[in-house]
C-alpha positions in Angstrom: 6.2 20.0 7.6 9.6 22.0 7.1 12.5 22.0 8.7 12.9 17.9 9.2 16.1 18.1 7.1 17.1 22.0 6.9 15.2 24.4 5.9 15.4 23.6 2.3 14.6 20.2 3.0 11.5 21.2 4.3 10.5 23.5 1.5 10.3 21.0 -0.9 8.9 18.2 1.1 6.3 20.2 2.9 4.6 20.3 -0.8 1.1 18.8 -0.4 -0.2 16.2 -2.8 -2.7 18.6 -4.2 0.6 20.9 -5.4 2.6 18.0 -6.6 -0.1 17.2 -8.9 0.2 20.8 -10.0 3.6 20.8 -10.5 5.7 18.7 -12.8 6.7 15.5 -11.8 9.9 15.5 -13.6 11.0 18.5 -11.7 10.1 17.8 -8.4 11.1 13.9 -8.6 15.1 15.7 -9.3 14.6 18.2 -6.7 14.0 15.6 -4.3 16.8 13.4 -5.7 19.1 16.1 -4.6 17.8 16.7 -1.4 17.8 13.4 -0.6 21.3 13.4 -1.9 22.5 15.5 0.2 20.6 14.7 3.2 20.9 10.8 3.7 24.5 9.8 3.4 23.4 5.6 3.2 21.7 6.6 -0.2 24.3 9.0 -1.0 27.1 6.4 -0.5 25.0 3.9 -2.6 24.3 6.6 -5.4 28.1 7.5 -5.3 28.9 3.5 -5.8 27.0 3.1 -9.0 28.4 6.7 -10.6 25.3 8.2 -10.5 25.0 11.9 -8.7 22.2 14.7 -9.5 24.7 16.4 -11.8 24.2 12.9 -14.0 20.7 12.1 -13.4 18.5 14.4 -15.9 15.1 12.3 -15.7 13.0 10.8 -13.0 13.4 6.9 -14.3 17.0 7.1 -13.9 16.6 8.2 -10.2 18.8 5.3 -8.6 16.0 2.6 -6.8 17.3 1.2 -3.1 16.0 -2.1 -2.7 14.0 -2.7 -0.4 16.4 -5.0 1.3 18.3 -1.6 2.4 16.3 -0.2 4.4 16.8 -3.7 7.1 20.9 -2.8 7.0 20.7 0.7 6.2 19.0 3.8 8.4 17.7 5.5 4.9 16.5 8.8 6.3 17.1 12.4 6.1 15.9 12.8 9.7 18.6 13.3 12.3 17.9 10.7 15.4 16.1 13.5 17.9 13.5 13.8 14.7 12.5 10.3 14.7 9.3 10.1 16.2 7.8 7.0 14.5 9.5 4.2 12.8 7.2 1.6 10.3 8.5 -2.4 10.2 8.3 -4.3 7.4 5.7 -7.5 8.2 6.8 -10.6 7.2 7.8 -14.1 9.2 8.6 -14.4 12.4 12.8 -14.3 12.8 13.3 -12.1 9.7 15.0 -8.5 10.5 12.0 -6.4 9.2 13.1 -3.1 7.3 12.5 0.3 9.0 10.7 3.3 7.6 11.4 6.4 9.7 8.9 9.4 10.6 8.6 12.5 11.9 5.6 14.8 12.4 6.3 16.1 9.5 6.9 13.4 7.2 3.8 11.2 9.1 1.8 14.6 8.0 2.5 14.5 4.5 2.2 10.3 5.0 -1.5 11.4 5.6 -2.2 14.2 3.3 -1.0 11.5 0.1 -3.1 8.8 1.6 -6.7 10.2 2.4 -7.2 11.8 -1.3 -6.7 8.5 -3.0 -8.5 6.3 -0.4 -11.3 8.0 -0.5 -11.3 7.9 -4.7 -11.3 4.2 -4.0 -13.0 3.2 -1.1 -15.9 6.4 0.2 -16.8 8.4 -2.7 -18.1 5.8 -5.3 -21.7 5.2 -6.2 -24.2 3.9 -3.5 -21.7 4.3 -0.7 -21.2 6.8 2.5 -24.0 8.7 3.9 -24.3 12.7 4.0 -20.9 13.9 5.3 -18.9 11.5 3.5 -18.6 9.1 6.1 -19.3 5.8 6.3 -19.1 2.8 9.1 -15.5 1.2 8.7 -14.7 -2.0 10.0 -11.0 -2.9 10.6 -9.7 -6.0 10.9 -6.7 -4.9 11.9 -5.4 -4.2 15.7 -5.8 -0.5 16.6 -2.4 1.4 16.2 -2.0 1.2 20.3 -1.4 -2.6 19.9 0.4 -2.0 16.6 2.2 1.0 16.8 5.2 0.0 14.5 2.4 -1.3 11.5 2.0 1.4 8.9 -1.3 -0.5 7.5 -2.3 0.0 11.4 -1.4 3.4 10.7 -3.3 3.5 7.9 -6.1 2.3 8.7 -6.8 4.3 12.2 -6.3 7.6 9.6 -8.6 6.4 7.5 -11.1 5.7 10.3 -10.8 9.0 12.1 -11.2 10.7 8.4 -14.0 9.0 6.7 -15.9 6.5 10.0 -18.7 7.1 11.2 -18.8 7.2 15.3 -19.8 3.5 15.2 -16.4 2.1 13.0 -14.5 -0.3 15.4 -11.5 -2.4 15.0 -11.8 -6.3 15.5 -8.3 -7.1 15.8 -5.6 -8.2 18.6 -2.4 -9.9 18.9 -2.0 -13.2 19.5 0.3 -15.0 22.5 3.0 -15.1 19.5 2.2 -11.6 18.3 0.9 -12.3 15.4 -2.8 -10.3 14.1 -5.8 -12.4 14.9 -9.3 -11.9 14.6 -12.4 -11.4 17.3 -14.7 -13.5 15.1 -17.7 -13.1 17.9 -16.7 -9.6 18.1 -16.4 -8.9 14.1 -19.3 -11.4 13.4 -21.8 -8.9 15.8 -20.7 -5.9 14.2 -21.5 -7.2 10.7 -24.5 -8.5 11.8 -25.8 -5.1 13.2 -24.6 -3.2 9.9 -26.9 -5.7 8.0 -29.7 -5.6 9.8 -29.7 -1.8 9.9 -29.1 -1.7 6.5 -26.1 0.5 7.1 -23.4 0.4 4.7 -20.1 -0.5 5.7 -15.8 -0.9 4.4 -14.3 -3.7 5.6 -10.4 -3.5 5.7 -8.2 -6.0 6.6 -4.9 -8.2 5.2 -5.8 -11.2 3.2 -5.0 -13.6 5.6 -7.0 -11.7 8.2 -9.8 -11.9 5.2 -9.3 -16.4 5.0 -9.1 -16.4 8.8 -12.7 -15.3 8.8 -13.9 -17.3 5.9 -13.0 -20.4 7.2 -14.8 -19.4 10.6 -18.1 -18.4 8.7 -17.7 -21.9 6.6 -17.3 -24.0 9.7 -20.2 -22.2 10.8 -22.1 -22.4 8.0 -22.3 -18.4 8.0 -23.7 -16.6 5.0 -24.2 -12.6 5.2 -25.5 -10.1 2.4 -23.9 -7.0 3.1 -26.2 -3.3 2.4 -25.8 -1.6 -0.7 -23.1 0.4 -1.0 -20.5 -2.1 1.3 -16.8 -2.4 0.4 -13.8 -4.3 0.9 -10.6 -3.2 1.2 -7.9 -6.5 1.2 -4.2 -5.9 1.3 -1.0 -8.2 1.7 -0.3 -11.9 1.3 -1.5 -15.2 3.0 2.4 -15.0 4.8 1.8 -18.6 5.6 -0.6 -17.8 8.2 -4.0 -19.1 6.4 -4.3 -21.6 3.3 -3.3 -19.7 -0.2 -6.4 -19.1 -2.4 -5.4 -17.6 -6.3 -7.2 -14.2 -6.2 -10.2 -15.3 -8.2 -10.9 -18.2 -6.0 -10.6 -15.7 -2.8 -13.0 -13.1 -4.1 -15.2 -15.7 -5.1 -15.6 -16.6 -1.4 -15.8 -13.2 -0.1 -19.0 -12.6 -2.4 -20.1 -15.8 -1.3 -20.1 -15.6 2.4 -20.1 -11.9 2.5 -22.8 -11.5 0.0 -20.8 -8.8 -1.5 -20.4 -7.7 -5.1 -17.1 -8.0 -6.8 -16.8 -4.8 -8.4 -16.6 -3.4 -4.7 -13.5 -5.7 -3.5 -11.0 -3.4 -3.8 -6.7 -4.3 -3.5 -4.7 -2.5 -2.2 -0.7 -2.6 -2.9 1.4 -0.8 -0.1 4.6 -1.3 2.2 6.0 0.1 5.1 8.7 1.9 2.7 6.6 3.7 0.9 3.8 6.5 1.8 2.0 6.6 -1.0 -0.8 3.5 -1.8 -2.3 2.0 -5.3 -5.6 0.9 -5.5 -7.0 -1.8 -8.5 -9.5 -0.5 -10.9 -12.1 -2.5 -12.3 -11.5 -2.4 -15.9 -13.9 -3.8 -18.5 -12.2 -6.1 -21.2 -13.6 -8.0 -24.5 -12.9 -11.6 -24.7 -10.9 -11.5 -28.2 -12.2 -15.3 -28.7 -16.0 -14.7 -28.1 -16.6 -11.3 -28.1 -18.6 -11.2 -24.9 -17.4 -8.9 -22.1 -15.3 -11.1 -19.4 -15.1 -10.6 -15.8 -12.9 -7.2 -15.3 -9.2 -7.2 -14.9 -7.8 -5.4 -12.0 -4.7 -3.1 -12.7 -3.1 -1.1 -9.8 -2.7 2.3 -10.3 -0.6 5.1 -8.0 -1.7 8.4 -7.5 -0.5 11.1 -9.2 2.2 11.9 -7.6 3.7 8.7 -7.1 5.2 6.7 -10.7 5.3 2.8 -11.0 7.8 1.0 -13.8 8.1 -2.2 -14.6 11.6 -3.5 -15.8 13.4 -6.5 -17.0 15.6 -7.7 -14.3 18.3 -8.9 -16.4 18.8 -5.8 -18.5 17.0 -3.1 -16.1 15.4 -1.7 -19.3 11.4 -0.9 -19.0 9.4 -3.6 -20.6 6.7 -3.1 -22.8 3.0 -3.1 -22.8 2.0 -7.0 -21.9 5.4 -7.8 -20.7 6.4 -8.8 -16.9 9.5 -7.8 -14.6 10.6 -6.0 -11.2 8.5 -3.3 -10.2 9.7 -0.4 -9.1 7.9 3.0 -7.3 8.8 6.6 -7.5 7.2 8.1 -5.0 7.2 11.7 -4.0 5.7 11.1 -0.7 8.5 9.7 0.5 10.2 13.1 1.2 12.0 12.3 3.9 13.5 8.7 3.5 14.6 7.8 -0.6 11.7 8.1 -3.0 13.0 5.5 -5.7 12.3 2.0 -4.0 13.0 -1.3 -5.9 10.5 -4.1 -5.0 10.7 -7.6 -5.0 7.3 -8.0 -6.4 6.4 -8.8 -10.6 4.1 -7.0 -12.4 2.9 -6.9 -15.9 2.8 -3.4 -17.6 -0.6 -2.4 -18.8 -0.6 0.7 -20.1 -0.4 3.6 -17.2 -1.3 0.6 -14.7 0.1 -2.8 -13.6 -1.1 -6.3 -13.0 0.5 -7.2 -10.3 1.5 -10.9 -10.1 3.4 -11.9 -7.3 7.2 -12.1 -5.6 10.6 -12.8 -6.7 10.8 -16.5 -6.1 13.8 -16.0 -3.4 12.0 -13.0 -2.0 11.3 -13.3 1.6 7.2 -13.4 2.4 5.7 -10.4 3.2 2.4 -8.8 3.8 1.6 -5.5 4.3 16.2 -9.6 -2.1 17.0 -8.6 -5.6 20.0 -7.0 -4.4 22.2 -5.8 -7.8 25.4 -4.6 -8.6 23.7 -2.0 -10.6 20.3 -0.1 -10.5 17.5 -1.1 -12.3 
């Protein structure tokens, strides 16, 4: 992983996760600030705009945060073009200009080394799931990455399956005459089939619209499964107005219902294309203050370690506090060869050292997988 922006460059970014964590984040967040600095004159030109240079910045949270709106007008990468092996699109509508996150070997390397540690936390190694080896049967409801090549979920998820699937994990997606991701519902309905009557354990992965798309086949056919022990479900992404909109309690509800899966194993997961690091909800247990009984968990998104969420006030760009909502915003370390602040246009809720997350910016455009200031949040 060295050398993809000079040599010293390369030294820091080549870190893997497992030596971030070891290291502080604090240091290596303004290490990478100046690299990046000094590497990617788009973000050095915006830096240099709002008066704020790595002789000025002296802690991670006042690391300037691009929009994500940049990275559509902006290349925001160290690499030089010859480096570029892979470029990631931003999903989203048809006829918007979707934002570009640019890879090398290098960078895709360290890509994978931050993802496979925390998906597997999250998705293999939990009680009642995998089989000896750590493996277990994924099903993706995704298109491979050879009809998706420019989809960093696509990415994902073919990592993912070569890591932790067994030989008999399969993808059940394809593009439609438009483009678009659709479903092989014979295709996807055999598979499942097979997994329950072998008793076989399996992870489904898939967008939520992909995730409707198939409920509203197995309701029209009446289609009631009870996946083995040890099943999980990986959904990702908005409805993109592709599929009806379901709140998130009415959309798990349906996926235990048809699936026949517990609850406590749906797992979400918050990514995008500009970013290479992932957060996964947790399931944490809360007391109804009014009855005293425990209530159905509440989900809060954490990153790993070395990737840092805030949630800020969009009028004053200060962090709220616990229970409060604004712009969220992600620090992540991963991205070593691009920016690693990034300002979203989603809202979250603080909760302690995890969010809530609760939706987009009103004028956002919709995205699956622009609160564009005068000054950083």
């Amino acid at each position: 992983m060295r050398q993809a922006a000079g040599e010293a460059h390369g030294d820091a970014a080549s870190k893997e996760p497992a030596q971030i964590v070891a290291e502080p984040f604090e240091q290596l967040a303004l290490e990478l600030f100046a690299l990046q600095y000094k590497h990617n004159p788009p973000y050095r030109a915006y830096c240099q705009r709002l008066g704020r240079t790595p002789a000025d910045v002296e802690h991670w949270s006042r690391i300037p945060p691009v929009p994500t709106a940049s990275f559509k007008e902006f290349e925001l990468t160290c690499l030089s073009p010859h480096e570029r092996t892979t470029v990631f699109y931003s999903s989203g509508t048809t006829g918007q200009h979707p934002s570009r996150h640019f890879h090398s070997a290098g960078s895709l390397a360290l890509y994978e080394a931050s993802l496979l540690p925390w998906f597997r936390q999250h998705l293999v190694a939990v009680p009642g799931a995998g089989i000896p080896g750590g493996l277990m049967r994924i099903i993706s409801l995704t298109p491979p990455i050879a009809l998706a090549p420019h989809s960093s979920l696509a990415h994902m998820c073919e990592v993912v399956v070569r890591e932790f699937g067994t030989t008999n994990s399969v993808f059940v997606g394809h593009l439609g005459q438009d483009g678009s991701w659709e479903l092989d519902q014979e295709k996807l309905l055999k598979e499942l089939t097979t997994s329950v009557a072998g008793g076989e354990p399996v992870v489904l992965l898939g967008t939520a619209f992909l995730f409707v798309h198939l409920l509203e086949h197995f309701g029209s056919q009446l289609i009631h499964l009870k996946l083995p022990t040890g099943s999980r479900l990986m959904e990702t992404g908005g409805y993109k107005g592709r599929s009806r909109t379901f709140s998130k309690a009415e959309f798990y509800d349906m996926l235990t219902t048809r699936l026949g899966i517990e609850i406590e194993s749906i797992v979400g997961e918050y990514g995008m294309s500009e970013l290479s690091s992932q957060a996964y909800d947790l399931a944490v247990p809360g007391m109804s203050q009014a009855s005293g009984a425990w209530v159905r968990p509440q989900r809060l998104f954490r990153f790993p370690p070395w990737a840092r969420a805030r949630i800020v006030s969009p009028e004053t760009g200060r962090e709220v506090v616990d229970g409060e909502c604004g712009t969220l915003l992600i620090f992540d370390l991963a991205n070593a060869w691009s920016v690693l602040a990034v300002q979203t246009e989603d809202i979250g809720i603080r909760r302690g050292s995890g969010f809530e997350l609760l939706g987009r910016l009103a004028a956002a455009e919709p995205r699956g997988c622009s609160l564009m200031s005068a000054e950083p949040l």
